[in-house]
C-alpha positions as CSV (number, residue, x, y, z in Angstrom):
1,X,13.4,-46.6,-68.0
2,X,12.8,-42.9,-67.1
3,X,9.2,-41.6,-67.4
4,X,10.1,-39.8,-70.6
5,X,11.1,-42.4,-72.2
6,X,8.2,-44.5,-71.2
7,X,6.2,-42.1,-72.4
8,X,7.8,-41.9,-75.8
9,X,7.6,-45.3,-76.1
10,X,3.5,-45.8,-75.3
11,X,1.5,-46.3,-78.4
12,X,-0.1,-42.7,-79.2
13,X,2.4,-41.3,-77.3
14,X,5.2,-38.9,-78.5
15,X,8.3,-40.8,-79.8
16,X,11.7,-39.3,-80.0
17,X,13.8,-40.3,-82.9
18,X,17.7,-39.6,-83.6
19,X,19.8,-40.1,-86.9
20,X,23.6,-40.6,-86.2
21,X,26.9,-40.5,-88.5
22,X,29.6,-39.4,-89.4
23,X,29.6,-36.4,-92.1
24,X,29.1,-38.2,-95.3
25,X,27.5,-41.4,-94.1
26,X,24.6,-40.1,-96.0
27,X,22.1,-40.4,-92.8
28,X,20.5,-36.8,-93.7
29,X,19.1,-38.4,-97.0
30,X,16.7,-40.3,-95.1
31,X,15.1,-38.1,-92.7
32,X,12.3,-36.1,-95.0
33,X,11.4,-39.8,-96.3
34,X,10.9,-41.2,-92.7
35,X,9.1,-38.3,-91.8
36,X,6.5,-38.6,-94.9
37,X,6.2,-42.3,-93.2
38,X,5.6,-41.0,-89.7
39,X,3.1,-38.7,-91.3
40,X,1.3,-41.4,-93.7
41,X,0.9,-43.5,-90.5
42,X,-1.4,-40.4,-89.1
43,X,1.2,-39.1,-86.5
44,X,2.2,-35.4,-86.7
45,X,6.1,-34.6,-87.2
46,X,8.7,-32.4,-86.1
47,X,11.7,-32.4,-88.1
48,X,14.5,-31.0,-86.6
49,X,18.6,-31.3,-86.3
50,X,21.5,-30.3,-84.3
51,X,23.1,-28.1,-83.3
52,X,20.1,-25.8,-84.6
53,X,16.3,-26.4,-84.1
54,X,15.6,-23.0,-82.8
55,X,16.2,-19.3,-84.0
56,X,19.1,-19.1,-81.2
57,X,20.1,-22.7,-82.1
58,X,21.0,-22.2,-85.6
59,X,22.9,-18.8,-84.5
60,X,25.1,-20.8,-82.2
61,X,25.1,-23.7,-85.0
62,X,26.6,-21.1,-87.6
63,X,29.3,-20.5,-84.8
64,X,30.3,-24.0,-83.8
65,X,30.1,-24.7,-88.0
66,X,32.2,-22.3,-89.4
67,X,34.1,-20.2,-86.4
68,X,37.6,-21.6,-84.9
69,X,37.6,-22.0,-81.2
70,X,38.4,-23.6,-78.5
71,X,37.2,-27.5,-78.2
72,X,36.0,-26.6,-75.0
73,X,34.1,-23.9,-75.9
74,X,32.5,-26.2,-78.8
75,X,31.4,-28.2,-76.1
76,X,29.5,-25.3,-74.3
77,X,28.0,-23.9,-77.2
78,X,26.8,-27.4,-78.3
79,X,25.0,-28.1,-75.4
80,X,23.8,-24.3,-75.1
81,X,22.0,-25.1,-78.2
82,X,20.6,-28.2,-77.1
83,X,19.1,-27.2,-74.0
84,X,17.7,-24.0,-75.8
85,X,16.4,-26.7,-78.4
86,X,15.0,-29.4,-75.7
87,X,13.1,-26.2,-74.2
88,X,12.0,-24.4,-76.8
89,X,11.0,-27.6,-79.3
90,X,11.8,-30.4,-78.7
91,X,10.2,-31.4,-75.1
92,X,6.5,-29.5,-75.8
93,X,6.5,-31.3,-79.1
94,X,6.9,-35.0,-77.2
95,X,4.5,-33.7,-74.8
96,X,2.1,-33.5,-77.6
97,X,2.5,-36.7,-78.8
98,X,4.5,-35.7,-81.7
99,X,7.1,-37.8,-83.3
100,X,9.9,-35.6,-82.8
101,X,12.8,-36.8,-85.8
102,X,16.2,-35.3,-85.1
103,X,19.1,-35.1,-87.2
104,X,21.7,-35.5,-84.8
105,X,21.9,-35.2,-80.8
106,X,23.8,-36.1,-77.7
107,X,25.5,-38.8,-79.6
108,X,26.7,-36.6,-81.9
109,X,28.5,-35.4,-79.4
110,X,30.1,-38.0,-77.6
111,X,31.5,-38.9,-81.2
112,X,32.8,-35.7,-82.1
113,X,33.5,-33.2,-79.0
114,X,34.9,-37.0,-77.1
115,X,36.1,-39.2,-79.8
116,X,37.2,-36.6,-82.3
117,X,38.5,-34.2,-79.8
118,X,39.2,-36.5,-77.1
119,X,37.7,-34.2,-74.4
120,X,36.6,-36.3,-71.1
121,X,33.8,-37.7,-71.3
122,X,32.7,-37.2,-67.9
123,X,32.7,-33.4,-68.5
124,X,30.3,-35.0,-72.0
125,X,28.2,-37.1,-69.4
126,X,28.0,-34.1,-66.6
127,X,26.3,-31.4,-69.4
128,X,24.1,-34.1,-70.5
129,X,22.6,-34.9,-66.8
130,X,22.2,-31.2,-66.6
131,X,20.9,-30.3,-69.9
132,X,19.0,-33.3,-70.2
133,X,18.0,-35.1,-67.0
134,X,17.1,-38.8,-68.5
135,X,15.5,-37.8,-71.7
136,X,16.9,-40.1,-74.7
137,X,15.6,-40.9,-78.1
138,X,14.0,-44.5,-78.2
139,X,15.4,-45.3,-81.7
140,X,18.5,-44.0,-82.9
141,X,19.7,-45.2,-86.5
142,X,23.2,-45.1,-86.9
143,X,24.9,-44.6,-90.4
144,X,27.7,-46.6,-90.4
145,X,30.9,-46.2,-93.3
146,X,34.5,-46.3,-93.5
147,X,36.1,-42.7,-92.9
148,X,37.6,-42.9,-96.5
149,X,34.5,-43.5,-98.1
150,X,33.2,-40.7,-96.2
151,X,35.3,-38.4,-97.1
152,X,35.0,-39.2,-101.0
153,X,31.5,-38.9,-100.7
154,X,32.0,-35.1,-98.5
155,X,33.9,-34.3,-101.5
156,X,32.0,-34.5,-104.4
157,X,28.8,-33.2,-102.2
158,X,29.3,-29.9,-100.6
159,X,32.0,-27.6,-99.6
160,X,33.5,-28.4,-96.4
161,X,32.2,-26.5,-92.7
162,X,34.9,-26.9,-89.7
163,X,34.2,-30.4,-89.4
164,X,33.8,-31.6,-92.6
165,X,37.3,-30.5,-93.2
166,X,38.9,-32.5,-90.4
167,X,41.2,-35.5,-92.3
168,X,39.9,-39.4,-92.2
169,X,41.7,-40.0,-88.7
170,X,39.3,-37.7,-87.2
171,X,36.7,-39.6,-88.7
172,X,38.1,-42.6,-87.7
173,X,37.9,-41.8,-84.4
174,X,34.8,-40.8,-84.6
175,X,33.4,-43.7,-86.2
176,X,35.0,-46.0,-83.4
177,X,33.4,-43.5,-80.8
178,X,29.9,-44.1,-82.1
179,X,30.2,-48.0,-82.1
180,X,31.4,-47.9,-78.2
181,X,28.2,-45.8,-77.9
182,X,25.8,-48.2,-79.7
183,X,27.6,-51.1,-77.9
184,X,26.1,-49.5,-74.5
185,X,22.9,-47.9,-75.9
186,X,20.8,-50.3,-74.0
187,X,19.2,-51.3,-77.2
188,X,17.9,-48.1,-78.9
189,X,20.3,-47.8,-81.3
190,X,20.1,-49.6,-85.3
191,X,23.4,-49.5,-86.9
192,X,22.9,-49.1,-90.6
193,X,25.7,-50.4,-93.3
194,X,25.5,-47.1,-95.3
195,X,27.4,-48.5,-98.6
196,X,23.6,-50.7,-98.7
197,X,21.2,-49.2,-101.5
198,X,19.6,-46.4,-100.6
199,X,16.1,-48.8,-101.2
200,X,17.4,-51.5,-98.7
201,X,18.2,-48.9,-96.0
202,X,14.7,-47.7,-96.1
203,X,13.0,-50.9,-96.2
204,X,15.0,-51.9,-93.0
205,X,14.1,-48.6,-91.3
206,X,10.2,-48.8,-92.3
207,X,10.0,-52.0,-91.0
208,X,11.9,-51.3,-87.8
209,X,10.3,-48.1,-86.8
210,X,6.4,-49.5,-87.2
211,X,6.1,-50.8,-83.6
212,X,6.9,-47.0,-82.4
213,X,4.7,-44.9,-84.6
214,X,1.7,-46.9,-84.5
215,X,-1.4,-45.0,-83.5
216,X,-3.7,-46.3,-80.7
């Protein structure tokens, strides 16, 4: 275990929290209600998401959104906005002993810049050492659902972005790309069966995420 993460793992400490899925998994739902729970508990709470969390981050997250490009340059742009967000939010807010709950990070991207655009990973794992050093979340809850039922879900919600308009074997891939990363997440991740009731999901995570927030 890095020091960050032991840090973010101490009681009192700041605590670093990820939501994973794919688009229409319904993971967003729950992140206001967990941080009402982080903030009942007496912890203060930073909610944030990705790509965004800063003014430049949501400038490049309007890009990578809604602008064609290279998958490449995706890539770049994603992890510009992350180390722009990890500077400017994300790493003083831990240092403060917040619980920081983002929707979204580095997963995010191993699903959808590896498995839905089948870029190497190791270019995925090079950005990350640099952007990132050894910082992880210490829970990640992943929403799990069939790309199909995804996709009806994406349809009755919202008019698609860039992504949101890719078809289900996208998805598909990048549903298989976040199980290989939970398989090897060492323990921090919680996959979540998303077609569960909405109640039953947050009774699962309120019991599950006790042990982190808990004040000394």
């Amino acid at each position: 275990m890095n020091p960050e993460q032991a840090r973010a793992e101490r009681p009192g400490g700041g605590c670093f929290i990820s939501f994973e899925g794919i688009d229409g998994a319904g993971k967003s739902s729950h992140v206001d209600w967990l941080a009402e729970r982080c903030r009942q508990a007496g912890r203060e709470v930073i909610v944030t998401r990705e790509p965004g969390g800063t003014p430049l981050g949501e400038r490049l997250r309007e890009l990578v959104l809604n602008e064609p490009m290279a998958a490449q340059t995706e890539l770049l742009l994603v992890f510009a906005a992350r180390n722009e967000h990890l500077e400017g939010l994300i790493r003083p807010a831990l240092a403060r002993g917040c619980v920081v709950i983002c929707d979204r990070f580095t997963d995010s991207t191993y699903a959808y810049q590896g498995g839905g655009r089948g870029l190497p990973l190791a270019w995925i794992e090079a950005l990350e050492q640099a952007v990132q050093g050894g910082l992880q979340p210490v829970r990640t809850y992943l929403f799990d659902l069939p790309a199909d039922l995804a996709a009806q879900r994406r349809a009755a919600a919202r008019a698609a972005d860039r992504f949101e308009a890719e078809d289900v074997a996208f998805f598909e891939r990048v549903r298989a790309a976040y199980a290989r990363r939970a398989g090897v997440g060492g323990g921090r991740f919680r996959t979540i069966d998303s077609r569960q009731s909405i109640e039953t999901i947050r009774q699962f995570i309120q019991e599950d995420i006790k042990s982190l927030i808990t004040t000394s």
